[in-house]
C-alpha positions as CSV (number, residue, x, y, z in Angstrom):
1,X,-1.1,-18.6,85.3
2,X,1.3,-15.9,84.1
3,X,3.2,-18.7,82.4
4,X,0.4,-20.1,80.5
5,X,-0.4,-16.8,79.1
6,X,2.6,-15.3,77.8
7,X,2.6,-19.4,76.0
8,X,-0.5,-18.6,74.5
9,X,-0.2,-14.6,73.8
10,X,3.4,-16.0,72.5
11,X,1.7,-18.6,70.1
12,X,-1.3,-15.6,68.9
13,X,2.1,-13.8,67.7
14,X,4.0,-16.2,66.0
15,X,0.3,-16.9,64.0
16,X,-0.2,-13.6,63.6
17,X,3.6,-13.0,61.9
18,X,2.8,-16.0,59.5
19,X,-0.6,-14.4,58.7
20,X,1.2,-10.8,57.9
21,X,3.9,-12.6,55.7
22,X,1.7,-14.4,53.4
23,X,-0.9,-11.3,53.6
24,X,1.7,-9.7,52.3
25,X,3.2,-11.9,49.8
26,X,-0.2,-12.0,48.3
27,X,-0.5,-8.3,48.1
28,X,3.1,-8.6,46.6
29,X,2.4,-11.0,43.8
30,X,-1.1,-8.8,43.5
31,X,0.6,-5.5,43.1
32,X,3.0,-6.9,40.3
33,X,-0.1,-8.7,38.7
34,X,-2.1,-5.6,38.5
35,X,0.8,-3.4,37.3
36,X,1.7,-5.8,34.7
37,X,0.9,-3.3,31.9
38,X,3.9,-1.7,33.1
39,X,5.9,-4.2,31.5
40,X,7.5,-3.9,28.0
41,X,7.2,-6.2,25.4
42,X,8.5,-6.0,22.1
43,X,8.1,-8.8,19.6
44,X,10.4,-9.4,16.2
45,X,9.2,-9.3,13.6
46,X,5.9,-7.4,14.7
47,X,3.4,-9.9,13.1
48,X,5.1,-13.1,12.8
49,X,6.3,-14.4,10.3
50,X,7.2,-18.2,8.8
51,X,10.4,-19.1,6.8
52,X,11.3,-22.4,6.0
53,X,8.6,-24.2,8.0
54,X,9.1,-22.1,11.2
55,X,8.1,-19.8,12.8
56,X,11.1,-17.6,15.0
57,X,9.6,-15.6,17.6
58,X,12.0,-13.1,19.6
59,X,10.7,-11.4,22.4
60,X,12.5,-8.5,24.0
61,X,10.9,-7.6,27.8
62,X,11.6,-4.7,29.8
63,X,10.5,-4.2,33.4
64,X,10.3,-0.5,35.1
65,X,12.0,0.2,38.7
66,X,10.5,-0.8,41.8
67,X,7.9,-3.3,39.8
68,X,9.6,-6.9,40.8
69,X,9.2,-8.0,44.0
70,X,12.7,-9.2,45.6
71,X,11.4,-12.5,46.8
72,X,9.4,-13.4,43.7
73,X,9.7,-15.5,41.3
74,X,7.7,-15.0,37.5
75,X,7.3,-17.5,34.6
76,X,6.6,-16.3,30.9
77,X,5.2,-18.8,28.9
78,X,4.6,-17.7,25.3
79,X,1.8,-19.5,23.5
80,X,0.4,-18.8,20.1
81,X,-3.2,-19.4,20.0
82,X,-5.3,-19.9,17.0
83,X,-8.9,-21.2,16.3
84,X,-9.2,-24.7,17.8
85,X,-5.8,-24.9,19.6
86,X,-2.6,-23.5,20.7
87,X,1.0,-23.9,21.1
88,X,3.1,-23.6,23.5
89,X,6.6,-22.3,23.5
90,X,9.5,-23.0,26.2
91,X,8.8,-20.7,29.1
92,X,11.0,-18.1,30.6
93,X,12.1,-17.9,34.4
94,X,12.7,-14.4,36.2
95,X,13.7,-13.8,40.0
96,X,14.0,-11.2,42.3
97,X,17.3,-10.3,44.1
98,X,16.2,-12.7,47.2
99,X,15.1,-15.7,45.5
100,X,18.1,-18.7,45.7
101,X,17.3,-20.1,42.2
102,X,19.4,-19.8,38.7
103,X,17.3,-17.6,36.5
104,X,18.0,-14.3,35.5
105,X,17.5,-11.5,38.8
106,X,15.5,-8.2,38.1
107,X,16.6,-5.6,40.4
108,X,13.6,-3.8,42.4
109,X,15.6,-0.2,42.4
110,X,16.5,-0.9,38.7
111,X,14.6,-2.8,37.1
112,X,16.0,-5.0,34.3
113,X,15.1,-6.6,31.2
114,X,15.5,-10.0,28.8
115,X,15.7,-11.4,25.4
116,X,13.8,-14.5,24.6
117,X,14.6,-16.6,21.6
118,X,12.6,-19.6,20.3
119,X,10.7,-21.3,17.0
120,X,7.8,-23.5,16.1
121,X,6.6,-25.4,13.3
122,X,4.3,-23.7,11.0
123,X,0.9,-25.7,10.6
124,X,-1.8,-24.1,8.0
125,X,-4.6,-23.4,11.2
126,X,-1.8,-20.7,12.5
127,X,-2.2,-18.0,9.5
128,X,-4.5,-16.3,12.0
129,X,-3.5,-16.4,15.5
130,X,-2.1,-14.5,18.5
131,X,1.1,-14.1,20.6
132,X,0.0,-14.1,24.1
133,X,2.3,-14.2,27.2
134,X,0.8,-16.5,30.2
135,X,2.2,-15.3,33.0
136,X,2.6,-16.7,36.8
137,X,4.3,-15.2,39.6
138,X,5.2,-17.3,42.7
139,X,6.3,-16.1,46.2
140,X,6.9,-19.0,48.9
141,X,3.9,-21.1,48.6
142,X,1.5,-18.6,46.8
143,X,1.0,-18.4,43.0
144,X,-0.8,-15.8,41.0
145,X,-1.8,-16.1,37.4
146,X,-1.7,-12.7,35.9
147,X,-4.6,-12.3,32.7
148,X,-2.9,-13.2,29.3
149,X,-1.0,-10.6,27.5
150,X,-1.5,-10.3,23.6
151,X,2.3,-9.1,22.5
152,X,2.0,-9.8,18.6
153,X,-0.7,-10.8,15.7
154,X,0.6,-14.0,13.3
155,X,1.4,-15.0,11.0
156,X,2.6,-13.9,7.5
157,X,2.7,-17.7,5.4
158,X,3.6,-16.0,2.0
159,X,6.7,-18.3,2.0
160,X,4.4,-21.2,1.8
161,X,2.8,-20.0,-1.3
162,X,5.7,-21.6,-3.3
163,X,4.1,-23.8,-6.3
164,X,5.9,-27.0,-5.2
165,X,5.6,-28.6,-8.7
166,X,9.7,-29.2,-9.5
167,X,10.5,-29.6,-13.0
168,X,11.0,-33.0,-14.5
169,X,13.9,-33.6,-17.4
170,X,12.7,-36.0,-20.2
171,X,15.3,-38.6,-21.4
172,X,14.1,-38.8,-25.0
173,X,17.0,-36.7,-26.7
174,X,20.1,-37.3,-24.5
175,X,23.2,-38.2,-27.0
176,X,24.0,-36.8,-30.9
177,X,24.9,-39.5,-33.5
178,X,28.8,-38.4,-34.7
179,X,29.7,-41.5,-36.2
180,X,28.9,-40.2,-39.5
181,X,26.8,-43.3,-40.2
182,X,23.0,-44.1,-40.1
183,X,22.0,-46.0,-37.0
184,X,18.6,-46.8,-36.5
185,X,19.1,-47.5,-32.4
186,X,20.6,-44.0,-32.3
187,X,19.6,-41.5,-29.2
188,X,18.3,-39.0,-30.9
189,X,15.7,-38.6,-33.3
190,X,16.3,-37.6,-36.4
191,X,13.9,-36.9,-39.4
192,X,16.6,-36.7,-41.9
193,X,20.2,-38.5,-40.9
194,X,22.6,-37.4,-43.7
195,X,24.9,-41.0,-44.7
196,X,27.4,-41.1,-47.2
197,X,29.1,-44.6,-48.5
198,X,33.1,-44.4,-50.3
199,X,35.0,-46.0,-52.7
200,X,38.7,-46.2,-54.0
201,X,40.0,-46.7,-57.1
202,X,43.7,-47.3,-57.0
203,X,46.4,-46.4,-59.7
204,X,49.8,-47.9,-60.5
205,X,52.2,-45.7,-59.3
206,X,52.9,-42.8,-62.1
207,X,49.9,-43.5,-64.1
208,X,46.3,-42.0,-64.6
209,X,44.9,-44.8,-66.7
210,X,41.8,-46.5,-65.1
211,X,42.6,-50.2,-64.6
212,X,39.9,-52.8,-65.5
213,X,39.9,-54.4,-62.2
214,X,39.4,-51.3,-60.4
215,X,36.7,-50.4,-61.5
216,X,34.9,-54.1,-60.8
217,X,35.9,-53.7,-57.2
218,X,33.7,-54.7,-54.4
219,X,33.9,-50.9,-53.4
220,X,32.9,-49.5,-56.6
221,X,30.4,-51.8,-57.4
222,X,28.9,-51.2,-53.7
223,X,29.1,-47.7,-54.3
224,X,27.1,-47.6,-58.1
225,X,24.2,-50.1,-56.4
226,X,23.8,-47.4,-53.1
227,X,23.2,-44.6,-55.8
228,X,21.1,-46.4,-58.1
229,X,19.2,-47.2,-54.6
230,X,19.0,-43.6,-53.1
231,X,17.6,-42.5,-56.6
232,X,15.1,-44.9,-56.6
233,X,13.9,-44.8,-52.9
234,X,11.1,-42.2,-51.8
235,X,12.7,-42.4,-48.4
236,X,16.2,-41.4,-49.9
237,X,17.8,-38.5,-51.1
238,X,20.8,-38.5,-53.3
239,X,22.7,-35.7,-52.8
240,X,25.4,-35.9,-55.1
241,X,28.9,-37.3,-56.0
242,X,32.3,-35.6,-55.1
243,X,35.4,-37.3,-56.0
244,X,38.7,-36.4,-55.1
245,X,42.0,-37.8,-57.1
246,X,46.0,-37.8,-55.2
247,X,49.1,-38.4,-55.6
248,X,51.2,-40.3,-53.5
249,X,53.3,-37.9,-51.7
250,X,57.0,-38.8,-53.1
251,X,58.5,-37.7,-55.9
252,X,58.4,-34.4,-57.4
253,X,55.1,-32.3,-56.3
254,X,55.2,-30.7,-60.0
255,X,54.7,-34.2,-61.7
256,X,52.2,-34.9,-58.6
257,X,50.2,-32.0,-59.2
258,X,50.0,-33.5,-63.4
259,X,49.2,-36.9,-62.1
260,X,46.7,-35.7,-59.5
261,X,44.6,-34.2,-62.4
262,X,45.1,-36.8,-64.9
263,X,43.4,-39.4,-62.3
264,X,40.4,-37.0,-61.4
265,X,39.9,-36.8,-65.0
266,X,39.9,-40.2,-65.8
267,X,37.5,-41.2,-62.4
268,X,35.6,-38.6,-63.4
269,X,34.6,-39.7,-67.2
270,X,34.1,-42.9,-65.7
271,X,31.4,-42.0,-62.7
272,X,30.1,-39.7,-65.2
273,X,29.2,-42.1,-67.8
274,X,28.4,-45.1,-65.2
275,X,25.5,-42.5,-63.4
276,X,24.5,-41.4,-67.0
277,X,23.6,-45.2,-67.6
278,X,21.9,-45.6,-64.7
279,X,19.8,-42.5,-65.4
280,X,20.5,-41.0,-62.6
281,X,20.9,-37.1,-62.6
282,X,23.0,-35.7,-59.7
283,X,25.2,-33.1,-59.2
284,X,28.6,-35.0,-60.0
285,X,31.9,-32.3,-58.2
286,X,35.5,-33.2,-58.9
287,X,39.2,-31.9,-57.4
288,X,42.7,-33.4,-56.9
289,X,45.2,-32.9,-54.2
290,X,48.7,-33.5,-55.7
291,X,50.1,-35.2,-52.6
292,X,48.1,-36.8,-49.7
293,X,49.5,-35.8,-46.3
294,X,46.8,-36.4,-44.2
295,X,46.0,-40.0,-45.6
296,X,49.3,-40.7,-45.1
297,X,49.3,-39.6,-41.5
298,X,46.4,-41.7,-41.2
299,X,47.4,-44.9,-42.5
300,X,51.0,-44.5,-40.7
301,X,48.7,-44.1,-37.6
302,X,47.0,-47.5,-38.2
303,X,50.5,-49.3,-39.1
304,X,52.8,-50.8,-37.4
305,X,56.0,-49.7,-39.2
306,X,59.2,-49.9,-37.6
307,X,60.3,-46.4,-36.4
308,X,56.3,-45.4,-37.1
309,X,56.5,-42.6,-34.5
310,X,59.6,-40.9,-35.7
311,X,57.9,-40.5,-38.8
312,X,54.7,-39.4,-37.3
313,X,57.5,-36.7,-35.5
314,X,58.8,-35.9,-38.6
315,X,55.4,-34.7,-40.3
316,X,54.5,-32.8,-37.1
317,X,58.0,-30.8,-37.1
318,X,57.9,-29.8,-40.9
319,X,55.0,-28.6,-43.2
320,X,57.2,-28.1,-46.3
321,X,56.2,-31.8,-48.2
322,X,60.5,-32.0,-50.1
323,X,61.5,-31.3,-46.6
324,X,59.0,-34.1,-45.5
325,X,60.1,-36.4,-48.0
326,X,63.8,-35.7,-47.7
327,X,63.6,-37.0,-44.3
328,X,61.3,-40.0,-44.3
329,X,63.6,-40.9,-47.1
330,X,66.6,-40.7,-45.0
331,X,64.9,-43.5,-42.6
332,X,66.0,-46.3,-45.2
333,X,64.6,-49.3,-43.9
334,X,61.6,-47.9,-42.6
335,X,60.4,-45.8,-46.3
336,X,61.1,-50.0,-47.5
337,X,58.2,-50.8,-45.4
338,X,56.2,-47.3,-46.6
339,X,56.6,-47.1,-50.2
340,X,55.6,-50.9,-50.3
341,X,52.7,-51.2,-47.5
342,X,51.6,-47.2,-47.4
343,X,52.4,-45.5,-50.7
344,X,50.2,-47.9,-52.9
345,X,47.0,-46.6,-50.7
346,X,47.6,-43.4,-51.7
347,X,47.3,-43.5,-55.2
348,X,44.2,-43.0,-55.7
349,X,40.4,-41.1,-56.5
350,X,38.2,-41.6,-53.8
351,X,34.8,-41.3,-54.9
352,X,32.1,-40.4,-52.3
353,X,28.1,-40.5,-52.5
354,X,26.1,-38.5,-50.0
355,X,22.4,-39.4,-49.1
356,X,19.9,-38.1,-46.9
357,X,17.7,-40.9,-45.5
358,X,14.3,-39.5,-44.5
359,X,12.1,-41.0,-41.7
360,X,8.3,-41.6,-41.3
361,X,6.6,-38.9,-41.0
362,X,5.1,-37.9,-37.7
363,X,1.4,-38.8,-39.1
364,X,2.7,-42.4,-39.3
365,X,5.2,-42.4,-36.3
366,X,2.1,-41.9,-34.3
367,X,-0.1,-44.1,-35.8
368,X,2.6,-46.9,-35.6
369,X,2.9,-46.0,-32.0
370,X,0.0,-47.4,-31.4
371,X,-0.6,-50.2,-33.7
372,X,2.6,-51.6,-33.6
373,X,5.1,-50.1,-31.3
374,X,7.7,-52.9,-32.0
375,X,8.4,-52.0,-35.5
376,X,9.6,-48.1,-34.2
377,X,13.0,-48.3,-33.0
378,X,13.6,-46.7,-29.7
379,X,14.1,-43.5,-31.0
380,X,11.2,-43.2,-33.3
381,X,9.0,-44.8,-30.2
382,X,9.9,-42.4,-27.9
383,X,9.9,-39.0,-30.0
384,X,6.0,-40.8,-30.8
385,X,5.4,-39.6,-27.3
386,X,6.3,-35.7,-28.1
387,X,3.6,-35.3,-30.7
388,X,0.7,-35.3,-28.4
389,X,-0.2,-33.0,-25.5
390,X,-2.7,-35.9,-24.1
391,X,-0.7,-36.9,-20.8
392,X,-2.6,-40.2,-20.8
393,X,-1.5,-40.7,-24.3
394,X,1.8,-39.6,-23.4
395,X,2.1,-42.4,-20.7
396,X,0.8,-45.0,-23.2
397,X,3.3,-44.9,-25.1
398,X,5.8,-44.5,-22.7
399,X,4.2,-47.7,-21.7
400,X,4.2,-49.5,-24.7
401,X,8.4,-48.6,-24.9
402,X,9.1,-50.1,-21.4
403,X,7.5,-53.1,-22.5
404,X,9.0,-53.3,-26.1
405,X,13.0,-51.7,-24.7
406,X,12.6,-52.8,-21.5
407,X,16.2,-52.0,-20.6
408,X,16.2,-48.4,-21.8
409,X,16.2,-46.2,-19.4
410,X,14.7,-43.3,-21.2
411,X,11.3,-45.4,-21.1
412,X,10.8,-45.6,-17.8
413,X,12.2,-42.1,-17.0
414,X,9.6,-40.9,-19.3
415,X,6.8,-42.7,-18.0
416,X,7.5,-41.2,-14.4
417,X,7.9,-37.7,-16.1
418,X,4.2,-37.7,-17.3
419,X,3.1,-39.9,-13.8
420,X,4.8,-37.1,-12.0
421,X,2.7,-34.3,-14.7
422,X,-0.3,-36.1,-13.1
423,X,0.2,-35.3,-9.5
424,X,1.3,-39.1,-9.2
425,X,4.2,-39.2,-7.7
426,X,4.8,-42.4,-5.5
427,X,3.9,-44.2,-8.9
428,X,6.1,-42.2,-10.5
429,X,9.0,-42.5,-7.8
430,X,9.2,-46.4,-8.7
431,X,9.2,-45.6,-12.4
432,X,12.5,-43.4,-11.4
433,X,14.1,-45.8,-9.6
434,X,14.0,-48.1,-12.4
435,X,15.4,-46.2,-14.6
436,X,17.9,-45.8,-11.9
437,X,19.2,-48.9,-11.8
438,X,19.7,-49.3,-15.4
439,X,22.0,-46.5,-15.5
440,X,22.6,-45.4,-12.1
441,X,25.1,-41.8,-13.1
442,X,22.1,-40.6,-15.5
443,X,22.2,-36.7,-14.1
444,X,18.4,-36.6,-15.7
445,X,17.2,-39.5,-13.4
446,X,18.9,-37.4,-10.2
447,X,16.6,-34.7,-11.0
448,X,13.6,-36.8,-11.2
449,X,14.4,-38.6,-8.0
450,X,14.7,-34.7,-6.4
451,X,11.2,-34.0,-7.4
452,X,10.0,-37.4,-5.8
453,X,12.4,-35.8,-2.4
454,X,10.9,-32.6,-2.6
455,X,7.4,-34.0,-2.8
456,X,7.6,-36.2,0.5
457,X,8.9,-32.7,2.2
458,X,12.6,-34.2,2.1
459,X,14.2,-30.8,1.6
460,X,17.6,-31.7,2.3
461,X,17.6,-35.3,0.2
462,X,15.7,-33.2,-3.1
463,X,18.5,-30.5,-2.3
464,X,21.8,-33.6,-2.8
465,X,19.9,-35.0,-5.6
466,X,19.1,-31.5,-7.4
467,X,23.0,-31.0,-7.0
468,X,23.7,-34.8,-8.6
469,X,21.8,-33.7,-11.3
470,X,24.5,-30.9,-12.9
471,X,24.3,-30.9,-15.9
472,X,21.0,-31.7,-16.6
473,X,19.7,-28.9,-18.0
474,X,18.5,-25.2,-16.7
475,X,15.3,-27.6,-15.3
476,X,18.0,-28.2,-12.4
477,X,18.8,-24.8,-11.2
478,X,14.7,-24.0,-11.0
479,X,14.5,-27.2,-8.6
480,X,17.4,-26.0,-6.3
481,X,15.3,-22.3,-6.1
482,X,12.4,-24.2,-4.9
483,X,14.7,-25.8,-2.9
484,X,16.1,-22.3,-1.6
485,X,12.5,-20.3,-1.0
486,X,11.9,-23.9,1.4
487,X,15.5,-23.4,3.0
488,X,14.4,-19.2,3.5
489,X,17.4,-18.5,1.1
490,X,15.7,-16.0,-1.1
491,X,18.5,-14.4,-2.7
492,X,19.8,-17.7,-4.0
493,X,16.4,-18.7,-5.0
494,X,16.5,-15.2,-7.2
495,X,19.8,-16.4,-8.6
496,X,18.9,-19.8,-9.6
497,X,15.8,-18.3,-10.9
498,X,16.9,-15.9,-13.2
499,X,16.1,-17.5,-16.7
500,X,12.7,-18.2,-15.5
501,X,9.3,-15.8,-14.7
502,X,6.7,-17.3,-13.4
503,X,4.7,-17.7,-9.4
504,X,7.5,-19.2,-7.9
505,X,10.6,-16.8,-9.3
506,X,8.1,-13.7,-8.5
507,X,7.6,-15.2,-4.9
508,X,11.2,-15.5,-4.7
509,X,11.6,-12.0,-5.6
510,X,8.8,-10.8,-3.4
511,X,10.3,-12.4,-0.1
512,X,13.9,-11.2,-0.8
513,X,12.1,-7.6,-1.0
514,X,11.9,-7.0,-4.3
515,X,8.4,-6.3,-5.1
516,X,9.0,-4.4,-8.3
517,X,10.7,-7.7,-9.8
518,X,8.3,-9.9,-8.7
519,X,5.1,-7.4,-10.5
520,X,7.5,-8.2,-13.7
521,X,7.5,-11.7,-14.0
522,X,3.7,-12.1,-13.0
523,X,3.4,-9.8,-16.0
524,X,5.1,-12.0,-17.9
525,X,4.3,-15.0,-16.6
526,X,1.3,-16.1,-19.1
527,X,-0.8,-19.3,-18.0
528,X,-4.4,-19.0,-18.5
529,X,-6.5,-19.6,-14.9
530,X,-3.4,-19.0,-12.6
531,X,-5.2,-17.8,-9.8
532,X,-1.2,-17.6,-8.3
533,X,-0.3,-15.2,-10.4
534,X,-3.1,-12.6,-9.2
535,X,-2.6,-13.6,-5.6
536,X,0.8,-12.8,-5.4
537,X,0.2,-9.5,-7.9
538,X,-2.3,-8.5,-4.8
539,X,0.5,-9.0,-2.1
540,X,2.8,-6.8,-4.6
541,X,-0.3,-4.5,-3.8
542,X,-0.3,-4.5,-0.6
543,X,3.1,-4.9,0.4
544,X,3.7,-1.5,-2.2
545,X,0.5,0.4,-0.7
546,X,-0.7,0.3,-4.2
547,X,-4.8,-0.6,-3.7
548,X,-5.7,-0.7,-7.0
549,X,-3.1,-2.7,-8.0
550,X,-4.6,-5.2,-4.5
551,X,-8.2,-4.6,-5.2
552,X,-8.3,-5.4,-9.1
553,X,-5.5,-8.7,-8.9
554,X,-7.2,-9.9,-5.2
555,X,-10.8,-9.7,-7.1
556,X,-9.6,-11.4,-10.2
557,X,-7.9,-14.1,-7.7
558,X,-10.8,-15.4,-6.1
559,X,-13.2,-15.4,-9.4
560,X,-10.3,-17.9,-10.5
561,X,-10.6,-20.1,-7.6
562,X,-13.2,-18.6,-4.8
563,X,-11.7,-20.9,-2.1
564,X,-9.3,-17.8,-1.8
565,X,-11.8,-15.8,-0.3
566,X,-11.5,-17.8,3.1
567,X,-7.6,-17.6,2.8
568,X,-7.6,-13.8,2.1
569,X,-10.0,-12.7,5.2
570,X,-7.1,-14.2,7.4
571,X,-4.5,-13.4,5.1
572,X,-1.8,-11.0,7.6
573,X,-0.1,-9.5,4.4
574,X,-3.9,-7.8,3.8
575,X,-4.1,-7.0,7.8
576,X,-4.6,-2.7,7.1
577,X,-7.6,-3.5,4.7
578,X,-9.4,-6.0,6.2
579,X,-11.9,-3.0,7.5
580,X,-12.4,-1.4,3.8
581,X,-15.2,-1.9,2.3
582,X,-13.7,-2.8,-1.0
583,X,-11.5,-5.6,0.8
584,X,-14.8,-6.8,2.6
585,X,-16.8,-6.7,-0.7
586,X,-14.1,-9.2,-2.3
587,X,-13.5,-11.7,0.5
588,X,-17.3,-12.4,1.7
């Protein structure tokens, strides 16, 4: 009997032990649950913020001596909470000096602390939310949930009030005609495209006398008919006649100087009288050059002379012309070959006519454009395009020049440039990548192709493209600050920025802090009906404490566009106003 009841008095012990150690693991988890305001959180930055796309939360936790229990162990989940949802972040793991797990131990006689790092994607829905903590704390087989903790307001979005409308390059003036020559196919348009046609008349070698056949050369005769043509075309200027008479340069440059005058003379009576007959009036100007260097350089260039470069040496190494002579001379069988294939050229007036040839004006470009866009060369088709502000008329005949140059890339570049102008830009993507592939290094089309990037939210790919595009034009550095606000590189975005004032440079300035820069180019930034531009002057306000400034901008803002009521009565950057009267006034 006394065996069975020091069993059972034995059994009511061991029960009552178990009782009394969860009894007081509960109590322990309770305590630490109901003393949790003892705990210090600090958050960074104090309202949250979001920079390209993120949000970073760092949370800093301190907890006071004799506050953690040694056997426990506590879970801190962040989760930001907003209207209609919430997101969670990674959780954080603490123990007490007993517990046989891996997370960081908080001392019950000391306390201890922790820093907690993570991000999350920004979505819209998140301007106005909260930080809360959601706590557990475990001991053995018991749990507690402690109340949620609010440790921070979110979230600041200014950075996603970038303007993501990248600038597109047009192709219609890419390349300068140098030849010297009309050419109707050339790049660029040109109104008035100065020509010029030229003519020889050769001399026997000491004489000034005009020879008969001469002056019935091909060349000659060529030249008279483009005069007589210029003068008689409304589309034509004649600018005048300049002829210039030489010597050969051998022999001696007195008697070269006489016979250089003697043949402008003579060319000259001649032109004279054969424009006078023709009734054309033009300014007719004259001069000689007693011995022609440079045409001989020229034509020794051309030629294949025996010892051709040794003379070229020679004319490089001495300017004095008897030195010049003196030495070419001393080549024997070469000066054969130059005072029989060389020499003769030189002797000479070279008559030259200058004309301006003047296009269609733009009255008739345009109506052309339309009627019959073939009969415009590329040129004149596409500079048809730049005398309208109609996008749609703009993109016809962008349309009309794909169809008529179908293999110049400009046209469909262009077309894409005005899709893109429409907010079109998967239409105008394809138009890019045709132009693409008819000239695949075109810096201009790189650009274009960045916009389409930037568009689809491909940061990085609009970023390589942008950086293809060098050379492109100052359109190219204002991509790659867009590009820079979305990567949260503000002080780059200020530098590519900096021939530029408008939303996007001021909200470049305004997130690298400074606010004064950023009131300056909203100032003079001029687009009628930006509601932008008076946004971002009322975060200026508020970020600078200046309320009239806020008050005036926020209130012309939302007559603009009233849709920026709702996004102002969330807005974090107005937080300290959203009790005044005059904020309330605006926003509801």
């Amino acid at each position: 009997m006394l065996s069975i009841m020091k069993k059972i008095n034995f059994k009511t012990f061991a029960i009552f032990i178990v009782a009394a150690t969860v009894l007081t693991g509960c109590a322990g988890l309770q305590k630490m649950k109901k003393n949790a305001g003892q705990i210090q959180f600090n958050v960074t930055p104090e309202v949250l913020e979001t920079h390209a796309g993120e949000i970073d939360i760092a949370i800093d936790g301190r907890f006071p001596p004799k506050y953690f229990n040694k056997k426990a162990t506590f879970v801190a989940t962040p989760v930001l909470q907003y209207d209609g949802g919430e997101t969670a972040l990674d959780p954080v793991a603490l123990q007490g000096e007993k517990v046989e797990a891996n997370n960081k131990v908080i001392t019950i006689t000391r306390g201890g602390n922790f820093n907690y790092k993570d991000a999350t994607a920004y979505k819209d829905i998140m301007a106005s939310s909260d930080l809360v903590l959601k706590i557990s704390a475990k001991m053995g087989s018991k749990s507690v949930d402690f109340d949620p903790i609010k440790i921070a307001d979110g979230v600041i979005a200014t950075s996603e009030l970038l303007v993501n409308f990248p600038k597109p390059i047009s192709g219609v003036v890419k390349e300068n005609n140098t030849s010297g020559k009309y050419d109707p196919n050339v790049d660029e348009f040109q109104r008035i495209v100065p020509d010029e046609l030229m003519a020889d008349i050769h001399y026997l070698i000491n004489r000034s006398n005009l020879q008969r056949g001469e002056t019935s050369a091909d060349d000659v005769v060529k030249l008279q008919e483009y005069t007589k043509a210029a003068a008689a075309d409304e589309r034509k200027e004649l600018k005048g006649v300049e002829i210039t008479a030489y010597a050969s340069p051998d022999g001696e440059i007195d008697l070269n100087a006489d016979l250089a005058s003697d043949r402008e003379k003579s060319s000259t009576g001649y032109f004279s009288e054969a424009l006078e007959k023709a009734g054309i009036e033009t300014g007719l100007k004259s001069k000689y050059t007693p011995e022609d260097w440079e045409g001989f350089k020229e034509l020794m260039e051309k030629s294949n002379i025996q010892d051709k470069e040794l003379i070229l040496r020679v004319l490089s190494m001495y300017n004095d012309p008897e030195v010049r002579e003196r030495e070419i001379k001393n080549l024997s069988m070469a000066f054969t070959s130059v005072a029989e294939d060389i020499l003769p050229q030189l002797r000479r007036a070279k008559i030259t006519a200058s004309v301006d040839l003047i296009g269609k004006p733009d009255e008739e470009i345009i109506s052309i454009s339309a009627s019959d866009p073939a009969s415009l060369n590329p040129a004149e088709l596409l500079y048809a395009a730049t005398l309208t502000d109609d996008l749609d008329k703009k993109l016809a005949i962008y349309n009309s020049a794909i169809k008529v140059y179908p293999n110049d890339w400009r046209s469909h570049n262009n077309a894409g440039m005005v899709l893109a102008q429409q907010f079109k830009i998967e239409e105008a993507g394809l138009l890019f990548e045709k132009a693409e592939q008819l000239n695949n290094n075109e810096p201009i089309i790189k650009n274009n192709l960045g916009i389409v990037a930037l568009a689809a939210g491909d940061v990085q790919k609009a970023e390589e493209l942008f950086g293809a595009a060098a050379g492109a034009g100052d359109a190219v550095n204002y991509n790659l600050g867009m590009v820079s606000i979305k990567n949260a590189q503000y002080d780059r975005a200020v530098r590519y920025f900096q021939k530029e004032a408008d939303v996007n440079t001021a909200l470049a300035k305004i997130l690298s802090g400074d606010n004064n820069g950023a009131l300056k180019d909203l100032e003079n930034f001029n687009l009628p009906g930006c509601y932008m531009k008076e946004y971002l002057k009322a975060v200026v306000g508020a970020r600078t404490a200046k309320t009239e400034l806020l008050f005036d901008s926020l209130k012309k803002a939302v007559e603009i566009n009233a849709d920026l009521k709702a996004k102002a009565k969330v807005d974090q950057e107005f937080a300290r106003y959203f009790d005044d009267p005059k904020f309330k006034a605006i926003v509801d």
